[in-house]
N, C-alpha and C positions, 0 to 999 in steps of 0.2 A: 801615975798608974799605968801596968805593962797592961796591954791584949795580944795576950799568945793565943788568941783565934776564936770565931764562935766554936759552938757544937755541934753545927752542920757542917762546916768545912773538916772538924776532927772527925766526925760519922763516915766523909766521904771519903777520906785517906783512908779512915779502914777500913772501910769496905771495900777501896778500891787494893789493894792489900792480899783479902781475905780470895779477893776473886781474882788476882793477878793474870790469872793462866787464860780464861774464860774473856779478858780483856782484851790480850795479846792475840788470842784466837780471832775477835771481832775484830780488831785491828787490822790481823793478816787479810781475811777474808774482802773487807775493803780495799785495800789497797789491790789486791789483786783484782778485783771488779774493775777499779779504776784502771790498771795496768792493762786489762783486756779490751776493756773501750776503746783505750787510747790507739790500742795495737789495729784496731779496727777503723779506725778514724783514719788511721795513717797507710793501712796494709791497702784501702779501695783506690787510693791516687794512684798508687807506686805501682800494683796491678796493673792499672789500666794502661800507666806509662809505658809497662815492657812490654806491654801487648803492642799499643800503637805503635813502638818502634818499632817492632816484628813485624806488625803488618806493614810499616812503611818499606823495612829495607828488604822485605819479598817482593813489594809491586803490588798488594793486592787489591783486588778489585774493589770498585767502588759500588757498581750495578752490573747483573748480568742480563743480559738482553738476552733473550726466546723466542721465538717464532714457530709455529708448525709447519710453516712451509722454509724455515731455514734462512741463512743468509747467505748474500754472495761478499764476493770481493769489493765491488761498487756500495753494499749497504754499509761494510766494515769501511770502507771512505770516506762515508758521508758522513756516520758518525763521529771518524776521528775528527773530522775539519770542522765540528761544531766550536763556538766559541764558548769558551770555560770548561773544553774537555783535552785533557792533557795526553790522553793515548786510547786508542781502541785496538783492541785484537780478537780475531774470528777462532775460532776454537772448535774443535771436532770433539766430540763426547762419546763413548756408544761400550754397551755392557759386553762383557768376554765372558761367555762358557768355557769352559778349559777342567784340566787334571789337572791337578797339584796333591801333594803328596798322597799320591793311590787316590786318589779320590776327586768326584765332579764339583768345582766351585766356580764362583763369580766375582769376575773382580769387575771394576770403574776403572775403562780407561780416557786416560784425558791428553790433549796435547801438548807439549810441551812449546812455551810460549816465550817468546824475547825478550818482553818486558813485563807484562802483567804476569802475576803467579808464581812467583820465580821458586820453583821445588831449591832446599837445602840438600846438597850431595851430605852422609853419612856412613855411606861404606863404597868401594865399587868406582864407577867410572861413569862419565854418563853416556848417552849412546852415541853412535858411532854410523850404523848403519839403519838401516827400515825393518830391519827385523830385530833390532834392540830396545828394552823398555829398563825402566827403572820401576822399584817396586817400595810398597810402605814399609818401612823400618819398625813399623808396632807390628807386622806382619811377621814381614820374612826377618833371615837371619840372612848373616856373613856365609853361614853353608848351604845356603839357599844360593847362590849365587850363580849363573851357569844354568839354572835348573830354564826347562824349554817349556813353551806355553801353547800347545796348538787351540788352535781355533775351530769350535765344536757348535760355533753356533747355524741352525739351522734355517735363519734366516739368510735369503741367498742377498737381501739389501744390505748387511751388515757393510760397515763401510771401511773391512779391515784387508788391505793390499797384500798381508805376507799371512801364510798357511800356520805358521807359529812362532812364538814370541820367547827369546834369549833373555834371561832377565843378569843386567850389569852392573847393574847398580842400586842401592836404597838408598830413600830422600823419605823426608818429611815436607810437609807443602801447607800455607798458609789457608788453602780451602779444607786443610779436617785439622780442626781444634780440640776437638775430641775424639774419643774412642770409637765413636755411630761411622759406619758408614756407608749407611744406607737400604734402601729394598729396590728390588727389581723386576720384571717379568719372569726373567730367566729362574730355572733351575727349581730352586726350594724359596726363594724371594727373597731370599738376604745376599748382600755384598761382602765379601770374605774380608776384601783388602782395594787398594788403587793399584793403577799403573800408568806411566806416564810414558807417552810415544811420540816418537820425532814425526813430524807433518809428517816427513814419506812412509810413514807406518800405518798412514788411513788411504783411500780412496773412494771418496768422492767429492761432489760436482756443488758442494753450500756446506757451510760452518753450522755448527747444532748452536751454537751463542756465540757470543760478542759480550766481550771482558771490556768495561770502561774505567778509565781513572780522571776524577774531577782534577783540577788546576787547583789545585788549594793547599796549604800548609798545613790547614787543620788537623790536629788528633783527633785520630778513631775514636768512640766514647763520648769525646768534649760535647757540649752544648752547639760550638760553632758550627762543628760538623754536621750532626744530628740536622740544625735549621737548614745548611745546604743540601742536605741532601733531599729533607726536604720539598724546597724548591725545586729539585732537577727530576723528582720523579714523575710526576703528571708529565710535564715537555719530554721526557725520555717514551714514555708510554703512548704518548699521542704519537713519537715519531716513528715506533715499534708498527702498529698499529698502519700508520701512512705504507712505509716501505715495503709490508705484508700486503697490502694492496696493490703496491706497485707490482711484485713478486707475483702474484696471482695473478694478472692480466698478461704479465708476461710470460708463465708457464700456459696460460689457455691460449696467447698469439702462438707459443712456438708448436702446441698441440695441433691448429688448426694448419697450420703451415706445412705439419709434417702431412696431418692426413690430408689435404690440398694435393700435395704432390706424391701418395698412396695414388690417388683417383685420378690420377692426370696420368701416373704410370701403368692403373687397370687401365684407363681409357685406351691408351696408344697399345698397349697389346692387345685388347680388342679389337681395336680398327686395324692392327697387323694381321690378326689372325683373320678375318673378315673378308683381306685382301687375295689373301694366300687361296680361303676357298673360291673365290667367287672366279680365279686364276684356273683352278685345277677344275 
């Protein structure tokens, strides 16, 4: 005796038949679910990879150190000579009022740094002299280039050396990953764009931060990373904290010293003029 099949199995061939299209539809739609998952499973490594590489072969920072009362040359020393810290760099920071095309804007200017930060050249040249900057490439343009940046801010502490700023070049820079950048006191409170300026483009007397790079192979993202860093921020914060005391004792020694020698120079022309009458 042949069995050419039950009745359920011939039910389901035709039905599966009758509905072919409707099959094929559910088919597609799975597979493409699964093809989207997968893309997704694989697209969060591979991101994070290019990132890390980017940020590795800019330099960028690991932790940025702040102080209100700033840092000098001696604190950007101490930190680099910490052990597990592979470089520190003191860094000038401070907002620009300025004109740009007919009109009053704000940019971020920052200093341009040896090893941490390292700005990507995109058009242009980099600077040259104290009154050259490089500017955002999501900003400015290639005909931007040349255009002059005076300096409109009315604080007399601003801590910018030259009256206005040549812009030579566009860079991209691994501190804006995004489109944001930023609010300000200045102006209407928004940040238009960056600029980045050679040390002799600031003056003054303490760094606005201190750029560190931990000693580590680790990728940015990884878990390793994450755990050292960590670890390094309480000791970074306590040392933040230490040197900001040292910095205060010693702005209140040089305060007292100065007026010490105010009152010692009223004294003596007192006691000159004192002499002079008591002559006549």
């Amino acid at each position: 005796m042949v069995i050419r099949g039950s009745a359920w199995g011939k039910n389901n061939r035709r039905g599966l038949f009758k509905t072919l299209g409707r099959f094929l539809a559910i088919l597609a739609i799975v597979a493409l679910g699964v093809g989207f998952f997968t893309g997704l499973r694989l697209a969060r490594p591979a991101m994070a990879k290019t990132g890390a590489d980017y940020l590795r072969e800019t330099g960028f920072f690991d932790f940025e150190l702040r102080s209100t009362l700033g840092f000098t040359g001696e604190d950007v020393a101490y930190f680099a000579g910490l052990d597990g810290i592979a470089a520190a760099e003191g860094s000038l920071n401070e907002d620009l009022l300025t004109t740009c095309r007919e009109q009053q804007v704000v940019f971020t200017t920052y200093q341009l740094l040896d090893e941490i930060n390292q700005v990507v050249l995109s058009a242009g040249r980099m600077p040259q002299a104290a009154n050259e900057c490089l500017g955002d490439d999501r900003y400015f343009t290639e005909a931007d280039l040349g255009a002059v940046f005076p300096v409109e801010n009315d604080d007399e502490d601003a801590a910018f050396s030259q009256q206005s700023y040549t812009l030579v070049g566009l860079c991209n820079s691994p501190q804006y990953l995004n489109s944001q950048r930023g609010s300000t006191a200045l102006g209407d409170g928004s940040v238009a764009a960056f600029l980045f300026l050679p040390a002799a483009g600031y003056d003054a007397e303490y760094y606005s931060a201190i750029y560190v790079k931990l000693d580590t192979d680790a990728d940015a993202f990884s878990d390793a990373y994450a755990e050292l860093s960590d670890q390094w921020e309480t000791p970074l914060k306590d040392q933040v904290a230490l040197r900001g005391d040292l910095r205060q004792a010693e702005l209140i020694a040089d305060a007292e010293a100065e007026l010490s020698d105010a009152e010692e120079a009223f004294r003596q022309e007192m006691d000159g003029g004192l002499c002079i009458s008591s002559v006549t």
